[in-house]
C-alpha positions as CSV (number, residue, x, y, z in Angstrom):
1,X,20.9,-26.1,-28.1
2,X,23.7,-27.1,-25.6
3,X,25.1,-23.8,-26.0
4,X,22.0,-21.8,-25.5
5,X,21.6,-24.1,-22.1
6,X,25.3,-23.6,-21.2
7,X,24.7,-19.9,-21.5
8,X,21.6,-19.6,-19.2
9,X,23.5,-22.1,-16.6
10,X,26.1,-19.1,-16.7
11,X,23.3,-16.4,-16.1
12,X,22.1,-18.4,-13.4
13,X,25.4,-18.7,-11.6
14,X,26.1,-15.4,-11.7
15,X,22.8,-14.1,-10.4
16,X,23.4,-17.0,-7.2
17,X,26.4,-15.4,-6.7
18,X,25.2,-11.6,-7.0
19,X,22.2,-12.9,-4.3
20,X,24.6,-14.9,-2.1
21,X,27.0,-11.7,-2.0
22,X,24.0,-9.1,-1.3
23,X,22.5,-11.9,1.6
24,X,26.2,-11.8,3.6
25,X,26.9,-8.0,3.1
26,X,23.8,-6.1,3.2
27,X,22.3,-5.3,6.5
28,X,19.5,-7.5,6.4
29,X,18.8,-8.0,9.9
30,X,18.7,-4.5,10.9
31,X,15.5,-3.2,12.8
32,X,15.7,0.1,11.9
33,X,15.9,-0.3,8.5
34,X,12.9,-3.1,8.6
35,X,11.1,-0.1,10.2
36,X,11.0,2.0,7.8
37,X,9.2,0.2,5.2
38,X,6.3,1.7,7.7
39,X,6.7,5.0,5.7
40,X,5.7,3.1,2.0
41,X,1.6,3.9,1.7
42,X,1.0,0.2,2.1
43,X,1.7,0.2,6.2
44,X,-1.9,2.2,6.2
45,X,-3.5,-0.7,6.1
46,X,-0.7,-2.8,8.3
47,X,-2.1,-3.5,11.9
48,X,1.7,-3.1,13.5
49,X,2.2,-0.1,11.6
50,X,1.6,1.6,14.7
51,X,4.6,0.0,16.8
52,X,7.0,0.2,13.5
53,X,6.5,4.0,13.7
54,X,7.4,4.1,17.4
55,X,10.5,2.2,17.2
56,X,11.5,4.3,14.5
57,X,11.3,7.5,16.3
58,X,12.9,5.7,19.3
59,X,15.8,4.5,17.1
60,X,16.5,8.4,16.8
61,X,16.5,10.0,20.0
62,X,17.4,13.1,19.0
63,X,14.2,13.6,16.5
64,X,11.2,13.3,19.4
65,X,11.0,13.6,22.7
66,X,8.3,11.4,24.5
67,X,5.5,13.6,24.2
68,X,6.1,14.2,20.9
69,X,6.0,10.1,20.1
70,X,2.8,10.1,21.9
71,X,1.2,12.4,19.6
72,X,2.7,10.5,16.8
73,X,0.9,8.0,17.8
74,X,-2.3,9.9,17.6
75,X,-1.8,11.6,14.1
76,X,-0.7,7.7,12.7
77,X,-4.0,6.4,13.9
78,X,-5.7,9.2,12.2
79,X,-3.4,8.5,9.3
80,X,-4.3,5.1,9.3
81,X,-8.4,5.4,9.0
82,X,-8.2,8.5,6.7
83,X,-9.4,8.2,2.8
84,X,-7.0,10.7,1.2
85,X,-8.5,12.4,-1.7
86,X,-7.8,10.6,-5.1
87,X,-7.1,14.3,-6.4
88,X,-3.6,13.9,-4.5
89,X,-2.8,11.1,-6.6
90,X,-4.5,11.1,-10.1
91,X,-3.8,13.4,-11.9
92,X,-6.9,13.6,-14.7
93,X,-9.0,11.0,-16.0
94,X,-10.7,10.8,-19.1
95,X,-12.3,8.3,-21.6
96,X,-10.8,7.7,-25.2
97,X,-12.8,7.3,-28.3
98,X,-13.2,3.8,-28.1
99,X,-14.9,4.3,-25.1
100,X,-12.0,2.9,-22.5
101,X,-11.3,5.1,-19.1
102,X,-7.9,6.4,-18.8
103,X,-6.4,7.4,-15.9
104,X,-3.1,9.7,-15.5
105,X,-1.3,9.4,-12.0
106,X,0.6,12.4,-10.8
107,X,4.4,12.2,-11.1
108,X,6.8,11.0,-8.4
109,X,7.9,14.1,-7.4
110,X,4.5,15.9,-7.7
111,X,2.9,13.3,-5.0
112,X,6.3,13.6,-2.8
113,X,5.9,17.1,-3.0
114,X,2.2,17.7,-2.7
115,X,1.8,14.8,0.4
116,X,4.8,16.0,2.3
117,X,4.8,19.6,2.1
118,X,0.6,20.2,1.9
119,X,-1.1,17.1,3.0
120,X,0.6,16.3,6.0
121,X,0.8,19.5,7.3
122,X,-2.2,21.7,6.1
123,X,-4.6,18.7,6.0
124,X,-3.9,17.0,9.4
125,X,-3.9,20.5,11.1
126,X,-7.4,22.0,9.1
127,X,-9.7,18.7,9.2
128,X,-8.5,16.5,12.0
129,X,-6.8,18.4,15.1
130,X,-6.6,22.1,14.3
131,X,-7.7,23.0,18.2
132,X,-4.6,20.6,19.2
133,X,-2.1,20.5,17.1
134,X,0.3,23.2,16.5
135,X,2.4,23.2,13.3
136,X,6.0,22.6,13.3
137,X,6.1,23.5,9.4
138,X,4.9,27.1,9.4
């Protein structure tokens, strides 16, 4: 038994030590970084989402200009209080023998692909702001 506890006191030690080197060399305090957790779907429902998605285009000045961050602002909003389709996520559904519901999610890839090439783009521009907003993707 004292081996077994000696061996887990070693585990331990190791992962404090992997934590403690990660907590003085990763940049941890970084804004920017922070920021970008805005682009995970979770910020949707985050009321500060807003301001985290104008720092971040202010941290790069050379990706918007001030007109552009204003209408940034306007298509997060719209972002924000949109329901996006389940079709873009789930893949099929259907209910086994036993009579329990299945569901199968689409891929990694086939949601970063699908959202980021289609949705944003064609979605935003045919449902939302098509007599506004001009494509920068076509």
């Amino acid at each position: 038994m004292d081996e077994k506890k000696s061996f887990y006191q070693d585990v331990r030690k190791i992962y404090e030590t992997i934590a403690n080197y990660l907590k003085k060399n990763l940049p941890l305090h970084n804004m920017l970084l922070r920021d970008l957790q805005v682009l995970g779907h979770s910020s949707r429902s985050d009321p500060s989402s807003g301001d985290q998605i104008v720092r971040v285009a202010r941290a790069i000045p050379i990706l918007l200009n001030d007109k552009e961050i204003d209408d940034l602002v306007n298509e997060w909003i719209l972002y924000c209080i949109e329901s996006i389709d389940q079709s873009w996520f789930i893949k099929d559904t259907y209910i086994d023998s036993n009579g329990n519901n299945h569901t199968g999610w689409a891929k990694s890839k086939e949601r970063k692909k699908y959202f980021f090439d289609f949705f944003v783009d064609t979605s935003w521009y045919r449902s939302h702001i098509s007599t506004t907003y001009t494509s920068r993707y076509k």
